[in-house]
C-alpha positions in Angstrom: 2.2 -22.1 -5.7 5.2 -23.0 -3.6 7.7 -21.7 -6.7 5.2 -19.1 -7.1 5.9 -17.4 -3.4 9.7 -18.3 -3.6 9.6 -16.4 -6.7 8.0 -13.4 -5.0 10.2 -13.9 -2.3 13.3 -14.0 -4.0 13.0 -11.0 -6.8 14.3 -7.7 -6.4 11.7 -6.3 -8.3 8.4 -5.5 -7.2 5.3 -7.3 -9.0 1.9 -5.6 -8.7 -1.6 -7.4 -7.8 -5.1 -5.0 -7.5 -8.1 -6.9 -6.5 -10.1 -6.1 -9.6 -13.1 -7.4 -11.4 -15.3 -4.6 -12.4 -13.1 -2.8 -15.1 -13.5 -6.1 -16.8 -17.1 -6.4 -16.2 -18.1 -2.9 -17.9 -15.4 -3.5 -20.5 -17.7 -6.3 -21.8 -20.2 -4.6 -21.3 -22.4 -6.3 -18.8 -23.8 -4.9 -15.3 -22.3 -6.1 -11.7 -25.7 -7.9 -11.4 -25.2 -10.0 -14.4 -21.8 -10.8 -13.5 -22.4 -12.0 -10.0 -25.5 -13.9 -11.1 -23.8 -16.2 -14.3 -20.5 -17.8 -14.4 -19.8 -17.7 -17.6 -19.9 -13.4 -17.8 -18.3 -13.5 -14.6 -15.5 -15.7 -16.4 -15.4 -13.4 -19.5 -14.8 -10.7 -16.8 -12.0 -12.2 -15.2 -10.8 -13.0 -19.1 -10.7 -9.5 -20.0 -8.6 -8.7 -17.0 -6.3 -11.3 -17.3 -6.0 -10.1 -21.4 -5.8 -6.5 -20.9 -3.7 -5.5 -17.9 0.2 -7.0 -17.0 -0.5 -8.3 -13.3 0.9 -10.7 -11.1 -2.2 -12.8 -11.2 -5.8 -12.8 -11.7 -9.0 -12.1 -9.5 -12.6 -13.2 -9.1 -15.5 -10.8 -8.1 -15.3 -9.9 -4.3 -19.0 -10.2 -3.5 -19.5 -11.0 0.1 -23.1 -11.7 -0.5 -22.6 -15.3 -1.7 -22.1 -17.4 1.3 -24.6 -15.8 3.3 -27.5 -16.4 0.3 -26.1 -20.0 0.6 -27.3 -20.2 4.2 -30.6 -18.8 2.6 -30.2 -14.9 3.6 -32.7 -12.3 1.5 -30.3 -10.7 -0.9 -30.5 -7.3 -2.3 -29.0 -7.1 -6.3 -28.3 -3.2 -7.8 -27.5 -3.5 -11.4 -23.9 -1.5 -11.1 -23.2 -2.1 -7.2 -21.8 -5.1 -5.5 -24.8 -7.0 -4.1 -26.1 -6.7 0.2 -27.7 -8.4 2.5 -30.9 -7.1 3.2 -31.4 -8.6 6.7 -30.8 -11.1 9.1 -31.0 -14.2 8.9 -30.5 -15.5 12.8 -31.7 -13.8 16.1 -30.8 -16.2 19.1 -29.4 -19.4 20.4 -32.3 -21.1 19.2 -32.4 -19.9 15.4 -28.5 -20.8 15.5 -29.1 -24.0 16.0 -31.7 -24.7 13.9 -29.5 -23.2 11.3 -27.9 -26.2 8.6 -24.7 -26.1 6.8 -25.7 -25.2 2.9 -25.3 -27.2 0.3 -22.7 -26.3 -2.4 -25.3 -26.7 -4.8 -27.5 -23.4 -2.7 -27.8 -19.8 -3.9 -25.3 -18.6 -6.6 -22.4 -20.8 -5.4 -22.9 -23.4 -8.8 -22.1 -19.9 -11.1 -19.0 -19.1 -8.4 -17.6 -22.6 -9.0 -18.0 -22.2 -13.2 -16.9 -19.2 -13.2 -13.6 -20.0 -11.5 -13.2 -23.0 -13.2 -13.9 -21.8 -17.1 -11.2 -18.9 -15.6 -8.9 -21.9 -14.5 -8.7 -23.9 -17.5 -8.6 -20.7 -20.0 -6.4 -18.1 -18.4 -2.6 -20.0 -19.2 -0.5 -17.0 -18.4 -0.7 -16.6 -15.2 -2.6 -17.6 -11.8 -6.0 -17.2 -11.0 -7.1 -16.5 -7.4 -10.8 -17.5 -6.1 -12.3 -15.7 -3.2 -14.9 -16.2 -0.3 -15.9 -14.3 2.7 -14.2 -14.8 6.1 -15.8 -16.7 9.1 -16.8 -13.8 11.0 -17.5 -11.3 8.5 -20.1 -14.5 7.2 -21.3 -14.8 10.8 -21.5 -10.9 10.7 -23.9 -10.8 7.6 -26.1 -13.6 9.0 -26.6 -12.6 12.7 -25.8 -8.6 12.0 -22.5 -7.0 12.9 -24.0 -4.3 15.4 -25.5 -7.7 16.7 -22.7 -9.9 16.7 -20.5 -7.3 18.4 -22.7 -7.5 21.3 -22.8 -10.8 21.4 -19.3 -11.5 21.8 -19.4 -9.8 24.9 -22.7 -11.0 26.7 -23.5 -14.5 24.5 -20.3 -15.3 22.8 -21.7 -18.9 22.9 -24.3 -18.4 19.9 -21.3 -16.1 18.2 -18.8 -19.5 18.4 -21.9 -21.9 17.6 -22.4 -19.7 14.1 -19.0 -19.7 13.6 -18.3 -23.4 13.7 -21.1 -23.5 10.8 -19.9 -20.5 9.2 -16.8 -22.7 9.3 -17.9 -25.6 8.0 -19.6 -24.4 4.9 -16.4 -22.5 4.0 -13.5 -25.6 4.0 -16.4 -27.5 2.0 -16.6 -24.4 -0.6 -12.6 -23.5 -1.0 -12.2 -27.7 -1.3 -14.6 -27.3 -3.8 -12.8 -24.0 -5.6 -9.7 -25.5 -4.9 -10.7 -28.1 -7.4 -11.6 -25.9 -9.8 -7.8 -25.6 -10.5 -7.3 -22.0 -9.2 -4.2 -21.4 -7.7 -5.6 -19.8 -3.8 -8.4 -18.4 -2.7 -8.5 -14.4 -0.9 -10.7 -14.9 2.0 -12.0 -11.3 2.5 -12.2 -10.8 6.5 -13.1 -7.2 6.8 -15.3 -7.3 9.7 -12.5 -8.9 11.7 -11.1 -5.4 11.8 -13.2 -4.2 14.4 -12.1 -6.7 17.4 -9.1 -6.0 19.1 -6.1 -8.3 18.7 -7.1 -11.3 20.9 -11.0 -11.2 20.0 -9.8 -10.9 16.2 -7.8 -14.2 16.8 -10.7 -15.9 19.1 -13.5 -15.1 17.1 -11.5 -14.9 13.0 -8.1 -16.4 12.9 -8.6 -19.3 14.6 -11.6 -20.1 12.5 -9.6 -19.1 9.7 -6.7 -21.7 10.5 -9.1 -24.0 10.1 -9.8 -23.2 6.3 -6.0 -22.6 6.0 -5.1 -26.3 7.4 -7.9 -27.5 5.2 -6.6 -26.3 1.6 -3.2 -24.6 1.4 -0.7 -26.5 0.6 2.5 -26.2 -2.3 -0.4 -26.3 -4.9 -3.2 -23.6 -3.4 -2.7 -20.4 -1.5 -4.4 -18.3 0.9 -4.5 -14.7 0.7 -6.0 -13.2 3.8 -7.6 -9.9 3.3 -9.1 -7.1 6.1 -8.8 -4.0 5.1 -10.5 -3.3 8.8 -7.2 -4.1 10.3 -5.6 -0.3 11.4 -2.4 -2.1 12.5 -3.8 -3.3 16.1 -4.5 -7.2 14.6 -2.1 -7.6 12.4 -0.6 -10.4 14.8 -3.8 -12.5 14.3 -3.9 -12.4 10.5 -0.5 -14.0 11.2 -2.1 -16.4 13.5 -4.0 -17.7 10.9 -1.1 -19.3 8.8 -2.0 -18.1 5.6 1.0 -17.6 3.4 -0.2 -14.4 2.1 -1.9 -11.0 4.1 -3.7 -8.4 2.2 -4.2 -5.2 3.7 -6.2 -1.9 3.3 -5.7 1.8 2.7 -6.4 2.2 6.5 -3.0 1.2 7.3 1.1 1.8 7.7 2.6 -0.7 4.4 5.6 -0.2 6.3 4.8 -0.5 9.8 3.3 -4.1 8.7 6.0 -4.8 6.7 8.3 -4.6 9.5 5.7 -6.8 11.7 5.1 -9.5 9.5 7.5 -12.4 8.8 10.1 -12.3 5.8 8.5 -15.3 4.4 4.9 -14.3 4.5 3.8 -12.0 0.9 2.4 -8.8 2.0 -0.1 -7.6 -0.1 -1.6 -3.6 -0.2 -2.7 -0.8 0.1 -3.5 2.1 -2.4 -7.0 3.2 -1.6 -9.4 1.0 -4.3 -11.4 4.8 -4.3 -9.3 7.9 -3.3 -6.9 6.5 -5.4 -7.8 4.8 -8.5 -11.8 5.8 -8.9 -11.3 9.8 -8.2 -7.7 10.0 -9.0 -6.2 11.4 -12.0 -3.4 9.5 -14.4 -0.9 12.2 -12.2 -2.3 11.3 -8.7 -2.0 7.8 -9.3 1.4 7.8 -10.2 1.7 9.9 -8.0 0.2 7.7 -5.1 2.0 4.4 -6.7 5.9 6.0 -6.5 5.6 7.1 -3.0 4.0 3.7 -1.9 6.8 1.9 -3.9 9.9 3.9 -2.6 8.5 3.7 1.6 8.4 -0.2 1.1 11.6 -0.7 -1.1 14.0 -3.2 -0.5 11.3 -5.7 1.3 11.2 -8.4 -0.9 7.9 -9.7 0.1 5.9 -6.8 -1.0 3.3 -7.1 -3.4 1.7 -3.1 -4.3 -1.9 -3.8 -4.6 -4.9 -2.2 -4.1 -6.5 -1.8 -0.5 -9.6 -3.9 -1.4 -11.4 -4.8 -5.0 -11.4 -1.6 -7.3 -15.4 -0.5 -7.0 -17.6 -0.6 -10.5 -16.2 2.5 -12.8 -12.3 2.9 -12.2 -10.8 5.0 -15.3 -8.8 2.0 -17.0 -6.5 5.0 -17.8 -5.4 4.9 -14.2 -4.9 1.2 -13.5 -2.6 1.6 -16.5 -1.1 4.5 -14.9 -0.2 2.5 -11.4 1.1 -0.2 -14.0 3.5 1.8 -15.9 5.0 3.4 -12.4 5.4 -0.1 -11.1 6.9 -1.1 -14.7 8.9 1.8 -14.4 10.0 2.0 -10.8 11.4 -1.5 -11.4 13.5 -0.6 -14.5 15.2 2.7 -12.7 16.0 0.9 -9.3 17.1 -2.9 -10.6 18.4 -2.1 -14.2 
């Protein structure tokens, strides 16, 4: 993975990265619920991705739903939508401490592992990327994030209490995908985009860091993703070491770009919806050039998507942001 940033790094050319899952899902013809729920059809998903669409690497499904089942959290499963939680799971000081750390062997976390694994050891061509929910977006789901935003302010005891757990059952699971033999893991922080710079690096990046000093290293990467962040935290998603930051529609590419270090990939932003799911082969293009000529000539771009591509994206228009990136690259470096 070291060789693998340098190489991002050091090209003039730009590579391309969407978050996506669920073209491959419906291309195989299963439903979001069976995908989430069985590792092997979440694998084929990844599989058809990986087969079908020239990318820098490849992605697992973004369902946020995972970690907080694990803690035993009632779980809400639409056949063609990305599951929810349905309610919370802790109320006070009391219910947070009675709280345990999961097992990895709880929930749906078994079929995460498997399906990152089969995508490991079959997918040769290029990287696969695991993903699990940030510490306070987890801490969000279980306590609830009207809740928890209160409770920063009046009780931010039981908030760093449920972290610390939150924690804790995150290093175990991205030790455990790490050994799958996936390349990183994109920890998916969007609730993190709601605190201000300081609270974002008291109550998420620091907690973060702690994932971060637990698994990257020259073999395994973390992408950092919150697509919450307007441009008023970016300075704690660089607090949290990770050696990559994803970012969503919400926000100035350029403006971050200029923030964030030369040596940190910076990963974004065409909206996942106004963009690729109600967007026409033209507006895409479109969308994809002028994104591509306001960050040119900062080598540690990587034009992505500004969160996973919801169920039902046109495939004709992920080809279409392909074939601009494809194209832009030939016209400005050839």
């Amino acid at each position: 993975m070291k060789e693998f940033i340098n190489r991002i790094l050091q090209s003039s050319k730009v590579t391309a990265l969407p978050v996506m899952t669920h073209p491959g899902i419906e291309a195989i013809g299963k439903t979001v619920r069976e995908a989430v729920s069985s590792g092997e059809i979440h694998y084929k998903a990844i599989k058809y991705i990986s087969e079908h669409f020239d990318t820098l690497a490849c992605t697992s499904i973004m369902d946020l739903t995972v970690e907080a089942e694990a803690f035993g959290a009632k779980i809400n499963f639409p056949e063609h939508e990305v599951p929810s939680v349905s309610e919370r799971l802790v109320v006070d000081l009391e219910s947070v401490e009675l709280l345990e750390v999961p097992s990895l062997e709880k929930g749906r976390i078994s079929q995460f592992l498997l399906a990152n694994k089969l995508a490991a050891e079959n997918i040769k061509n290029k990287p696969v990327f695991s993903g699990c929910i940030g510490p306070f977006s987890l801490a969000g789901r279980l306590y609830d994030m009207s809740e928890i935003m209160v409770a920063i302010y009046i009780e931010p005891d039981i908030v760093l209490q449920l972290l610390s757990k939150c924690t804790e059952f995150l290093v175990n699971y991205c030790i455990a995908l790490k050994a799958t033999g996936t390349a990183g893991v994109i920890i998916a922080e969007p609730a993190a985009g709601l605190l201000s710079d300081d609270d974002c690096k008291e109550y998420s990046s620091n907690f973060v860091k702690q994932i971060v000093d637990s698994v990257q290293d020259e073999t395994f990467t973390i992408i950092l993703h919150n697509c919450g962040n307007t441009g008023h935290c970016t300075n704690a998603m660089i607090a949290s070491g990770a050696k990559a930051l994803h970012f969503g529609n919400a926000i100035n590419m350029e403006d971050v770009l200029k923030q964030c270090p030369k040596d940190i990939v910076v990963m974004g932003n065409l909206n996942p919806v106004g963009v690729f799911k109600q967007g026409t082969r033209e507006s895409v293009r479109k969308a994809t050039r002028k994104l591509l000529d306001e960050t040119a000539g900062y080598l540690n771009f990587v034009i992505s998507s500004g969160c996973d591509l919801p169920p039902f994206v046109p495939e004709e228009n992920i080809y279409a942001f392909l074939e601009t990136v494809e194209e832009f690259n030939t016209k400005q470096y050839t």
